[in-house]
N, C-alpha and C positions, 0 to 999 in steps of 0.2 A: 567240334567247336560249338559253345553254345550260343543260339541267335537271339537277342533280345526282342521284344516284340514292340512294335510301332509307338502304342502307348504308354511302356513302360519306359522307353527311351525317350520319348518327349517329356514323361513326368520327371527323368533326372536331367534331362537338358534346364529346365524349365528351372524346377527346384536349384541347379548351378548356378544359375543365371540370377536368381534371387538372391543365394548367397552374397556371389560375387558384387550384388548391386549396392546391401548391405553392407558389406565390407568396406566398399572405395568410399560411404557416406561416411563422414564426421559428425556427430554428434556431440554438442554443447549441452552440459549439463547448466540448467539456470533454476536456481529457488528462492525463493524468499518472499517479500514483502505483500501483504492481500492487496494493498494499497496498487501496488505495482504489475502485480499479477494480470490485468484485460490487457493494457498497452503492453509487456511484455510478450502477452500471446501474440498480440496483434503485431508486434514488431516479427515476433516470428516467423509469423504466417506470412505477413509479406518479405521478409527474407529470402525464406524457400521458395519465392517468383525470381529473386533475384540470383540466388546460389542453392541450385536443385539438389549440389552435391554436402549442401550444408544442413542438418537438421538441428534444431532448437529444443531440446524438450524444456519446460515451463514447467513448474508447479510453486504451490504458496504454501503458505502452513506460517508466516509470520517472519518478519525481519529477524528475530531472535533464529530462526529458525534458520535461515537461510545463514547466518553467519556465522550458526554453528557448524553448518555442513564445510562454511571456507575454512573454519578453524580446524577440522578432523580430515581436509583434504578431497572429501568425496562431491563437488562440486565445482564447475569450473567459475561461475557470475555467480555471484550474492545479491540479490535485489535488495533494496536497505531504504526505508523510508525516514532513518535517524542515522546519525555517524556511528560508525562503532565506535564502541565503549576501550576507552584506555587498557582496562583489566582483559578486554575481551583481543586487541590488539597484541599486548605481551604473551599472551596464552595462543596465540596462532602463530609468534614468532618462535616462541616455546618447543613448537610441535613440525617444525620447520617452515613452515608456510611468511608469505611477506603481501601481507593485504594492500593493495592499492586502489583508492579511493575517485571515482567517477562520476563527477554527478551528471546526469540524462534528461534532466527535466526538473519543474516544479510543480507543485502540487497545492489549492488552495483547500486548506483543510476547512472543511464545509461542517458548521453547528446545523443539525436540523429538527425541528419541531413539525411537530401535527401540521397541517395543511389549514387547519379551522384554528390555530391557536394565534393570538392577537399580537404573540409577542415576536414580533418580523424583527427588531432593532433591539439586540443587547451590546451593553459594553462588556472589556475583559474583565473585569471589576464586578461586575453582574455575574460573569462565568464562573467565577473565580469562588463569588458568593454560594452558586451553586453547587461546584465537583467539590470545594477544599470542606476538610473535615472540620476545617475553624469558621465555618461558611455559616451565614445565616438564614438565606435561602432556602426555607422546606417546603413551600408553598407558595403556588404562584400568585395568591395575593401577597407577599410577602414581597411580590416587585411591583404590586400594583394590576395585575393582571386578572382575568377570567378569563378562561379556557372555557366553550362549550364542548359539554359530553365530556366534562372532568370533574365528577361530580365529587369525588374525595377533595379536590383543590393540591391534592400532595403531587411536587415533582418526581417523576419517577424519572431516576438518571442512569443513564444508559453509557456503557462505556465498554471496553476492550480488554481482552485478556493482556495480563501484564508480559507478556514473551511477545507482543505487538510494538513494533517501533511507533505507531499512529499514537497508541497508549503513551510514550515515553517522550515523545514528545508535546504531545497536548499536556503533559505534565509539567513540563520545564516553561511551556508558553505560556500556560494561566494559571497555574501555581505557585512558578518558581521552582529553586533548586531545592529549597527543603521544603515544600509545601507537598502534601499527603494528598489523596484524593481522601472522600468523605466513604463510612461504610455503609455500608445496602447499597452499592451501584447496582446494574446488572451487567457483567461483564461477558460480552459476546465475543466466538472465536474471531469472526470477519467483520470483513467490513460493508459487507451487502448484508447481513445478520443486523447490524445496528439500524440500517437504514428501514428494513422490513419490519420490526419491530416497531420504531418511531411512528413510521405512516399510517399502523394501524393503533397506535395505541396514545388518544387525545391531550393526555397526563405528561409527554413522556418530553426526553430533550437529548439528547446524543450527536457523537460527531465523526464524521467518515470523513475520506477522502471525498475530491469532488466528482469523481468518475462515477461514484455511485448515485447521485443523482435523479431523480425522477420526476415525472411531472405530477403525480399524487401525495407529496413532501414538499414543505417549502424551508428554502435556507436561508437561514437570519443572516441580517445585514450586519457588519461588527462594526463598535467604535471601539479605535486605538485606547491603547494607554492611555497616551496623551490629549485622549479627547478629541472635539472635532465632530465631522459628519461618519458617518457609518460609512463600509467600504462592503458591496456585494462580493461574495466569490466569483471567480471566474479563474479560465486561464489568461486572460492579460490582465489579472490583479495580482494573481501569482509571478508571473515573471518579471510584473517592475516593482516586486512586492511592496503593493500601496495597502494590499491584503494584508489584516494584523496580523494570521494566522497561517503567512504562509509558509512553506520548507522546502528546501532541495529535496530531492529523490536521487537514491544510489546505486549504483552498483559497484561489486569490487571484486578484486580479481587478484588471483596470485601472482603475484609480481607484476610486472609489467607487461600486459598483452604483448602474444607472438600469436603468427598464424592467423586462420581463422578464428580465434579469437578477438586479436585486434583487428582483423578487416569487418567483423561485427560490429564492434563497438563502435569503428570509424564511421561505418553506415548507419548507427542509431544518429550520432553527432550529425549525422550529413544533414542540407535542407530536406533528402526525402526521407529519411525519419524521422526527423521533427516537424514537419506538417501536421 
C-alpha cells in the first residue's frame, strides 16, 4: 500500500477544500453601464459582507454593452444607463430571453467645464447650441465668454462613444429625437475619460455622470427649458428631478428575478442599499 506523505496530503485536502468552496459559491454575472459600474462594484462589495456565499463579478464596457450580453444570454444583470431600445427588446425575445426592466437609482448627468472657465450657468438651449450639428456655438465668445488659458477661443467638445447609454441619452435630452450631434466631438470610451480630459484641457466642455466628479472640475449649473434659475447637480436634484438633466439608472434581468438574483436586487432596493 502506498503512503502518501504529510505535505502532499494536506496540499489535496487543502486544494479540495478550495474546490468545494468554489463550488457552493454563486456567482452573478453583472455588466454594463460606465456610468453604473463604482456603485455597482460598491454594491457588490458590500454584498459579499452580507452574503459570503454570493459573488458579484462587475464589469463596464458600456450600456450597449451590457444588453448585449442580456440579449445573447451570457449575463445575468444588465446595467443600463437608458431604457433598452424597442429593436433591441424584440431581438432578445427573438433569442429566447424576456428583459425585465429595474430601475436602482438616479443619476444627475453632470456638464463639466475647466475649473477656470467662467461659464458656471448654461441653458439646454446653450447646450444644444453647442453638441447639435445645426448649432451655432463654435467659440466660446459666441456665448459671450473668455476662457483663461484658451487661447484658440474654439469649444472643444467632448463626448461618448455612441454604444454608451450616457451618449444616447444626453442625445434625446438636448437634442431631441432627430437632433444629430455636431462632427469633430471627441468621443471617449468612459466616463472618467471625459472628465480627465476636461479638467485638464481649458477649451474643453463635456458631460459624465455625476459619480465622476472631482474637486479639480467644476460642474455648470443648468437652466431648464423652460427657463428659470439654474438647477446644480446633485443626488437630491436627481431624485426629485428638479435636475434638467436628470435619468433613471437600470438594470435588467431575464425574466423575472428568482433566487439569489432577486434576494440581490431586493437588497440594492432595500434602505441599506440605497444609502
Amino acid at each position: 500500500m502506498k503512503t502518501i506523505s504529510m505535505p502532499v496530503a494536506t496540499l489535496l485536502i487543502t486544494t479540495f477544500l478550495t474546490v468545494s468552496s468554489a463550488q457552493a459559491r454563486t456567482v452573478i454575472q453583472n455588466k454594463g453601464s460606465d456610468t453604473l459600474v463604482n456603485v455597482a462594484q460598491a454594491w457588490a462589495e458590500e454584498y459579499q459582507k452580507v452574503k459570503p456565499d454570493v459573488a458579484v463579478a462587475v464589469s463596464g464596457g458600456g450600456s450597449g454593452t451590457g444588453i448585449a450580453a442580456m440579449i445573447n444570454g451570457t449575463v445575468d444583470i444588465a446595467n443600463a444607463s437608458r431604457k433598452m431600445k424597442d429593436k433591441e427588446v424584440k431581438m432578445a425575445k427573438d433569442r429566447g430571453q424576456d428583459p425585465v426592466e429595474h430601475i436602482v437609482g438616479y443619476d444627475a448627468l453632470a456638464v463639466y467645464i475647466h475649473q477656470d472657465n467662467p461659464a458656471s450657468e448654461l441653458s439646454i438651449a446653450q447646450l444644444e447650441d453647442i453638441y447639435s450639428r445645426k448649432g451655432k456655438a463654435r467659440k466660446w465668445s459666441d456665448l459671450g465668454v473668455k476662457v483663461p488659458g484658451c487661447g484658440s477661443d474654439k469649444i472643444i467638445v467632448v463626448s461618448r462613444q455612441n454604444n454608451s447609454g450616457t451618449y444616447a441619452y444626453f442625445k434625446k435630452a438636448i437634442l431631441g429625437k432627430k437632433g444629430k450631434y455636431r462632427t469633430g466631438t471627441l468621443d471617449m470610451h468612459g466616463s472618467k475619460d471625459v472628465v480627465d480630459l476636461v479638467e485638464k484641457t481649458p477649451c474643453a466642455i463635456g458631460y459624465s455622470g455625476l459619480a465622476y466628479a472631482t474637486d479639480h472640475i467644476q460642474k455648470v449649473c443648468i437652466v431648464g427649458k423652460d427657463g428659470g434659475k439654474c438647477v446644480n447637480p446633485s443626488v437630491a436634484t436627481a431624485v426629485d428631478r428638479s435636475y434638467p438633466i436628470a435619468r433613471p439608472l437600470f438594470m435588467y434581468t431575464n425574466g423575472q428575478p428568482e433566487g439569489d438574483i432577486k434576494t440581490y436586487l431586493d437588497w440594492i432596493l432595500s434602505d441599506t442599499g440605497q444609502c
